[in-house]
C-alpha positions in Angstrom: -17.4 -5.2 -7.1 -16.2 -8.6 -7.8 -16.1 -11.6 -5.5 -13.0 -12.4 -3.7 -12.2 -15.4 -1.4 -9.9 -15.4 1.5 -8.2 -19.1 1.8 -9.2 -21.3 4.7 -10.3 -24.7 5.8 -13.4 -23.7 7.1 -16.6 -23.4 5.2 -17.8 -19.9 6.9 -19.4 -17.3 4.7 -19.2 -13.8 5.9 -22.1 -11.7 4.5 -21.8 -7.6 5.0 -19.0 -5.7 3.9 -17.5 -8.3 2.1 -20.7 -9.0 0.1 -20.1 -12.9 -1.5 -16.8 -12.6 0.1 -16.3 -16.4 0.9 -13.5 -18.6 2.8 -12.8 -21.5 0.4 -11.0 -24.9 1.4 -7.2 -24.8 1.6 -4.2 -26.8 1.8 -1.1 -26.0 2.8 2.8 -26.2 3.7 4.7 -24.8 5.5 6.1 -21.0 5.2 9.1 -21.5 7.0 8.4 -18.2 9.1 6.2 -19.3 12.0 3.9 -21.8 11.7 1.1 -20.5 9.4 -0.1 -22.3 6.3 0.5 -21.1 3.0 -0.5 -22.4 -0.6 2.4 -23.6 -2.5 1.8 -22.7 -5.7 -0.1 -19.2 -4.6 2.9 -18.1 -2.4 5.8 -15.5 -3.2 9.0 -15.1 -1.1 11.1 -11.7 -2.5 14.5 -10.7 -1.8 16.5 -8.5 -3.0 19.1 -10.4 -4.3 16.5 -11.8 -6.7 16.5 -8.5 -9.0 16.5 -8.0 -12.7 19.2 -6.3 -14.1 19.7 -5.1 -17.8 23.3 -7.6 -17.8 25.9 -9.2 -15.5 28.0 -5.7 -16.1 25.7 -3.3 -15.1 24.5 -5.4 -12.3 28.2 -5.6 -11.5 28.7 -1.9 -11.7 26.4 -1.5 -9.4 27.4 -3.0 -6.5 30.6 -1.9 -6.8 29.4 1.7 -6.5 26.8 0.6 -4.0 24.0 1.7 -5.6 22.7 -1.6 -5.0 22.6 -3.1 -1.8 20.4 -6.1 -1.7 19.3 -5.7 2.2 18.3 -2.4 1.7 15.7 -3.4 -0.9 12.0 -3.8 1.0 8.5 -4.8 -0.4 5.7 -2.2 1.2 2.9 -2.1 -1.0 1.2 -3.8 -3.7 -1.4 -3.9 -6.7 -2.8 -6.6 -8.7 -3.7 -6.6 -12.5 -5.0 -9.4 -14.7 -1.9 -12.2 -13.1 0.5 -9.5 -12.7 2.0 -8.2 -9.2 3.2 -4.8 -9.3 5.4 -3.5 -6.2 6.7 -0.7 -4.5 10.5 -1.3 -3.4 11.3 2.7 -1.6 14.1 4.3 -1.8 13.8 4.4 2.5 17.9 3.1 2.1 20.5 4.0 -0.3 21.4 0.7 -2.9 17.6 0.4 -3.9 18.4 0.6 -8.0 15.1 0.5 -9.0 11.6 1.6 -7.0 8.6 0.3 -8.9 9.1 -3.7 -9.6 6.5 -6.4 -11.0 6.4 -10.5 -11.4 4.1 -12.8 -13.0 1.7 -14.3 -9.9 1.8 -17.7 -12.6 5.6 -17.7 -11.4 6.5 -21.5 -11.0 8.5 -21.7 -8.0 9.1 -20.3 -4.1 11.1 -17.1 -5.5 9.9 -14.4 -7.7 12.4 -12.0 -9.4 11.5 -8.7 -9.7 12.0 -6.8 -12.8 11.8 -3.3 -12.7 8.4 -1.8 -14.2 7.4 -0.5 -16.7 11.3 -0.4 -17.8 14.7 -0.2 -16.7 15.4 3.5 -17.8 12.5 5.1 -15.8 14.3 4.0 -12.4 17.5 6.3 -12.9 18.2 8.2 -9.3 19.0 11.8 -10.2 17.0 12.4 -13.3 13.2 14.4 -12.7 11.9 12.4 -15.7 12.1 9.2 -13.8 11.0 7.5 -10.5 13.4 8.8 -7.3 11.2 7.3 -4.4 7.9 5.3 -5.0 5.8 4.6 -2.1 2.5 4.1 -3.2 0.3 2.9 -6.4 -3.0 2.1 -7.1 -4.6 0.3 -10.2 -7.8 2.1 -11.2 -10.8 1.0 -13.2 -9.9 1.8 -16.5 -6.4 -0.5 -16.6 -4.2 2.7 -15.1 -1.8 2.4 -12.7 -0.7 5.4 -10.6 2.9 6.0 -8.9 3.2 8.3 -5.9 6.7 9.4 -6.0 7.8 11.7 -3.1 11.1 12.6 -4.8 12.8 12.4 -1.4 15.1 9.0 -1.4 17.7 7.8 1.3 14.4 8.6 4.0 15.6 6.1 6.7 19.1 7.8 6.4 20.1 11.1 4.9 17.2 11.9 3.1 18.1 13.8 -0.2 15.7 15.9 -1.9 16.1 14.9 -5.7 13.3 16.0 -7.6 9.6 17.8 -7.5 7.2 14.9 -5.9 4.9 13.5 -8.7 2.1 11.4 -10.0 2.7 9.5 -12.9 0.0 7.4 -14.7 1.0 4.3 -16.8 -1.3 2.3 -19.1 -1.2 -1.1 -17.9 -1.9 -2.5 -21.3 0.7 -0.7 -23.3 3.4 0.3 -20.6 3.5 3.6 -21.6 3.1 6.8 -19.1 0.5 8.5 -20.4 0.7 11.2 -17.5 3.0 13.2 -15.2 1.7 15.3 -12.7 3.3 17.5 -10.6 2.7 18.2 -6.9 5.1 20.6 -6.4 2.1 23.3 -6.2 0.6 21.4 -2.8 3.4 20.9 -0.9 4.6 22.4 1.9 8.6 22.7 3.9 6.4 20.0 6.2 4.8 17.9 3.6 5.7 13.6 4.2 3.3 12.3 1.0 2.5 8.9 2.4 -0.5 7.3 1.2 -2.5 7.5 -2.5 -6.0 6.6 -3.3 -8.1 7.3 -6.7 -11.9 7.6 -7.2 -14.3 9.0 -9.5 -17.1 11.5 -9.4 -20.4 11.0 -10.8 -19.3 12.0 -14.1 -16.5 9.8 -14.7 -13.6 11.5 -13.7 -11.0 10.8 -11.8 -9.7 12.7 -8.5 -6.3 11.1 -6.6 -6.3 11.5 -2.8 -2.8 12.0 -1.7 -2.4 12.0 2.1 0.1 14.2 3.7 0.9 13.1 7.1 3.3 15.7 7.9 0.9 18.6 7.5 -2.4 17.0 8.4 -3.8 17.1 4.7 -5.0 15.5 1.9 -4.2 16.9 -1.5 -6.8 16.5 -3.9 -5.9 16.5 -7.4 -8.2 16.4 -11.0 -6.1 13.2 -12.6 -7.7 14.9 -16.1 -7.0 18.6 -15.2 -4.0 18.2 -13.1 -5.5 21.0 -11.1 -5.6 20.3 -7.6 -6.0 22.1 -4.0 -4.6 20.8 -0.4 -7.4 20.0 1.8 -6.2 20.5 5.7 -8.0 18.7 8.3 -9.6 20.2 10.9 -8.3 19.2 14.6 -8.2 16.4 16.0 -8.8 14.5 13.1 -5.7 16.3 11.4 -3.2 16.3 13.8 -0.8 13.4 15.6 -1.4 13.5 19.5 2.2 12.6 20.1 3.8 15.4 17.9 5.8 12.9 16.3 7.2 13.9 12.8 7.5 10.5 11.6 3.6 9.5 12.5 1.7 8.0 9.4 -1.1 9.6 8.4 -3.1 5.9 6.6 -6.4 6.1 4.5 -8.9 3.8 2.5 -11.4 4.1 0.5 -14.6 2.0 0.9 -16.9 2.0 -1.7 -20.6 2.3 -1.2 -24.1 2.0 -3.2 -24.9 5.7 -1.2 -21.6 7.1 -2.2 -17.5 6.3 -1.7 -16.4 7.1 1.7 -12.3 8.0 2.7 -11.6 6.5 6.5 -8.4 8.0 7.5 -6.3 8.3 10.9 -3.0 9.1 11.9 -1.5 5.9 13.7 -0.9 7.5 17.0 -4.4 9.4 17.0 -6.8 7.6 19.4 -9.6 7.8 17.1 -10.8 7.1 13.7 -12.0 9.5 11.0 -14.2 9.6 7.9 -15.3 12.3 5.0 -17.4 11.0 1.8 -15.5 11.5 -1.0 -17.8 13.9 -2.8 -16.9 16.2 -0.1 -13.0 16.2 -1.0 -13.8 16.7 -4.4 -15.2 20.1 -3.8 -12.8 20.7 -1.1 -15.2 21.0 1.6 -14.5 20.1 5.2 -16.2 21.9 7.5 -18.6 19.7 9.3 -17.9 17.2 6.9 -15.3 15.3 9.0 -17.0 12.3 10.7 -15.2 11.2 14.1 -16.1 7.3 13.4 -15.7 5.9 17.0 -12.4 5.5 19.3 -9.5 2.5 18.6 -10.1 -0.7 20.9 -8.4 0.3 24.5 -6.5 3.2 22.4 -4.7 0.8 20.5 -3.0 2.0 17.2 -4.6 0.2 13.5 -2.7 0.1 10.3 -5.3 0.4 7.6 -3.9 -2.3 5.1 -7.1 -1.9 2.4 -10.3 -3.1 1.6 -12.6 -5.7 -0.6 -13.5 -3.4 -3.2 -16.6 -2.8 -1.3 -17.4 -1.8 2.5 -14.8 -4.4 4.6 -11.2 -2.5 5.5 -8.5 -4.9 6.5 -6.5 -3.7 8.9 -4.1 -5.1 12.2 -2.9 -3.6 15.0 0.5 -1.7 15.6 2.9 -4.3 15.7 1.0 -7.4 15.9 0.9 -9.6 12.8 -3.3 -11.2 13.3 -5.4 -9.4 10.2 -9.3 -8.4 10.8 -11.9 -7.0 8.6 -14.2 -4.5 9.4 -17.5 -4.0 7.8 -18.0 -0.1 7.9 -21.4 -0.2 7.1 -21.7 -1.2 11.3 -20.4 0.4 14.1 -16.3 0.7 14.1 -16.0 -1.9 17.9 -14.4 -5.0 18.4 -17.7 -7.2 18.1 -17.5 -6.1 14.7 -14.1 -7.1 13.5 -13.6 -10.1 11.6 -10.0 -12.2 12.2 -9.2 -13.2 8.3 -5.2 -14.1 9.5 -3.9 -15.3 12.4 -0.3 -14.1 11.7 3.3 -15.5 12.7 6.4 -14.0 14.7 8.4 -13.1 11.7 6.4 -10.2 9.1 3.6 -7.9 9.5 1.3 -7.0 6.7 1.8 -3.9 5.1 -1.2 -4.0 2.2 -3.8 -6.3 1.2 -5.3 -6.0 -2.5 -8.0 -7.8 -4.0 -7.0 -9.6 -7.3 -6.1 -12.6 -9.6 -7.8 -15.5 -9.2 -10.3 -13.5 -7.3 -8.7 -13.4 -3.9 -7.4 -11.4 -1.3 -4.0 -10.9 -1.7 -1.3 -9.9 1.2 2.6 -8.3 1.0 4.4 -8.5 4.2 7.6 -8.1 5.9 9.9 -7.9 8.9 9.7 -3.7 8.3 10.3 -3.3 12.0 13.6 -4.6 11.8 14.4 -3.3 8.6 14.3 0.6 9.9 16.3 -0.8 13.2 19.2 -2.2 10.6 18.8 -5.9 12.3 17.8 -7.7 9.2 21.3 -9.6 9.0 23.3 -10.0 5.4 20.4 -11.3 3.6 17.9 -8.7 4.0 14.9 -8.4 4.8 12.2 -11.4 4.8 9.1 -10.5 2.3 6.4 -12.4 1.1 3.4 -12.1 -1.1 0.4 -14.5 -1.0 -3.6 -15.1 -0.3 -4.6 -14.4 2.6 -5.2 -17.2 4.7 -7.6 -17.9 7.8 -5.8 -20.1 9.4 -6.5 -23.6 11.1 -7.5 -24.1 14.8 
C-alpha cells in the first residue's frame, strides 16, 4: 500500500485506515463552482467539447449525424496510472463517440482534452469487437487496466442492446488488449452490470467482481480462466427495499493484512454489507454475508473507493461533503472522517489513489445531467486532489 496525501492547510495526521495517510499544506484558487479551493496546476475541468478526434472531417461528420453531441458526454469514473488519467465517458445519451478517454495529469492548463484510449478504432458503436458502453475500470497490480462494458448504450434514453457485455483487459504499458472476456454466460433478462472490482487469491490470480444490481448478484469471474459463476445474495443484503429497477447496487474493496474484504450495498438499502473476498472466490455465501451496521438516520451512501488499504470514501445521496471511513472500527458517524467539504455545483462520483501520491476525485453535476437541465454546454466535470478544505 503506498502513502497518499489528501490536500489541506491543516497539519492533521489521521492514523487507521489510511495508515501514513497525511493532509499536507495547500494553496489554492478559486474553482469557479462554489467556493472551494482547488490547486491550480493539480486541477482538471473536462467538457465535452474538448474531445480528440482523428481530423476536422471526421469530427465534422460526426456532428452532422449526431453521433456526437457534446452535452451528452459525462465523466463517471476514474483510474490513475504512472501521470496518466484514464476515464469512463458512458454511452448513458446518444452522441457519446467514444467511451473510454485518457489525458496526461502533467497537462499545462485549466482544460484537458480527452483522447480516446487506447485508440480511436476500438470506440466504433455497432461493432462486438469494440467498446459500446463502458462504465467501469480498474487498474490492477500488474500495470492492467480492465473495461466493464455492458454492451447496452443510449441507457438514459432508448436503451439499445448492441453487443454481448464484456471484460476486456489492456496492457497499460503497450496498449494492447491482451484479453476479452465474455459475460454473456452470467447474465440474466434482469442483469444492470454496474460496478467492477479485481483482487487476487493467495496464489496470484486474479478474480473480477462484477456487481449486478438488477439481480442482486455479483458475478465472479477467473480473469486467467475466463470461467466464472454468478453469486446471488442472500436477502436483505441482495435486494433494493424500494423495488426500484434503476437502484445501484455500489461495492469496494478494502484491503487487509487478515485478508481483502468486498463492502457492498444497494443505495436505497438501509444497511451496509460485507463478505471477505476468499469467500466469493469459492462462491460461498451462506453465512458468509456480514450485515456491517445500519446507514446514519437511514440515510443513503455512495461508496466512491478507498486508500488502497482499510479507509472507504464515500458521501451521502446527493450531498457533495466526502468522509472516510476506517472499516477496521465500527461503521457509525463518530467514526467517519470529513476529507471534502464540497460545493453546490458537482458531486463526487469516484475517488482513486494515484500520481503524485494522492487522492484523486472526478465529479460532476450527474443529477442534472439525467434530468436534461445541463444547458448547451454540457455538463460541468472536474478532476483533482482531494482537498480538506479551510475553516
Amino acid at each position: 500500500m503506498g502513502i497518499y496525501s489528501i490536500l489541506c492547510i491543516t497539519s492533521l495526521l489521521y492514523v487507521g485506515a489510511l495508515s501514513h495517510l497525511s493532509y499536507s499544506g495547500c494553496s489554492g484558487c478559486s474553482s469557479g463552482c462554489g467556493s472551494r479551493n482547488l490547486i491550480p496546476d493539480l486541477s482538471f475541468k473536462l467538457t465535452g467539447q474538448e474531445l480528440a478526434f482523428p481530423c476536422d472531417s471526421t469530427k465534422n461528420i460526426y456532428k452532422t449525424t449526431r453521433r456526437y453531441v457534446p452535452s451528452n458526454v459525462i465523466a463517471t469514473r476514474m483510474q490513475i496510472y504512472k501521470d496518466q488519467a484514464f476515464i469512463v465517458l458512458p454511452r448513458y445519451k446518444h452522441g457519446v463517440p467514444f467511451t473510454l478517454a485518457t489525458f496526461s495529469l502533467k497537462t499545462k492548463g485549466c482544460k484537458a482534452t480527452l483522447y480516446p484510449y487506447p485508440c480511436w478504432g476500438i470506440q466504433e458503436e455497432g461493432n462486438c469487437e469494440a467498446f459500446q458502453n463502458v462504465v467501469d475500470i480498474v487498474v490492477d497490480a500488474v500495470d492492467n487496466l480492465w473495461v466493464l462494458d455492458t454492451g447496452i448504450t443510449n441507457t438514459l434514453e432508448q436503451p439499445v442492446r448492441r453487443c454481448p457485455a464484456k471484460i476486456v483487459g489492456i496492457n497499460l504499458k503497450t496498449g494492447l488488449v491482451v484479453k476479452i472476456l465474455s459475460l454473456d454466460d452470467f447474465v440474466t433478462g434482469e442483469s444492470r452490470l454496474q460496478h467492477l472490482l479485481v483482487d487476487y487469491n493467495k496464489l496470484g490470480n486474479a478474480f473480477a467482481y462484477i456487481a449486478d444490481g438488477g439481480s442482486g448478484a455479483i458475478i465472479v469471474l477467473d480473469l486467467k480462466l475466463g470461467t466464472g459463476y454468478r453469486v446471488v445474495l442472500p436477502a436483505p443484503a441482495g435486494s433494493n427495499p424500494n423495488g426500484s429497477c434503476s437502484d445501484v447496487l455500489y461495492m469496494q474493496l478494502a484491503r487487509k493484512p487478515c485478508g481483502n474484504i468486498v463492502y457492498f450495498t444497494y443505495l436505497s438499502n438501509p444497511r451496509l454489507f460485507s463478505i471477505k473476498s476468499e469467500f466469493l472466490q469459492l462462491g460461498k455465501t451462506s453465512g458468509a454475508v456480514v450485515d456491517v451496521g445500519p446507514k446514519p438516520q437511514c440515510q443513503s451512501i455512495v461508496l466512491l473507493g478507498t486508500d488502497n488499504g482499510a479507509g472507504i470514501f464515500f458521501r451521502y445521496k446527493g450531498e457533495s461533503d466526502i468522509f472516510i471511513w476506517n472499516s477496521e472500527t465500527d461503521f457509525k458517524p463518530e467514526n467517519f472522517l470529513l476529507v471534502q467539504k464540497g460545493d453546490d455545483c458537482r458531486l463526487a462520483t469516484e475517488v482513486v489513489a494515484g500520481y503524485k501520491k494522492l487522492m484523486w476525485v472526478v465529479e460532476s453535476n450527474f443529477y442534472d445531467y439525467v434530468l436534461n437541465t445541463v444547458g448547451c454546454l454540457g455538463p460541468s466535470m472536474s478532476v483533482h486532489p482531494l482537498i480538506k478544505t479551510c475553516d
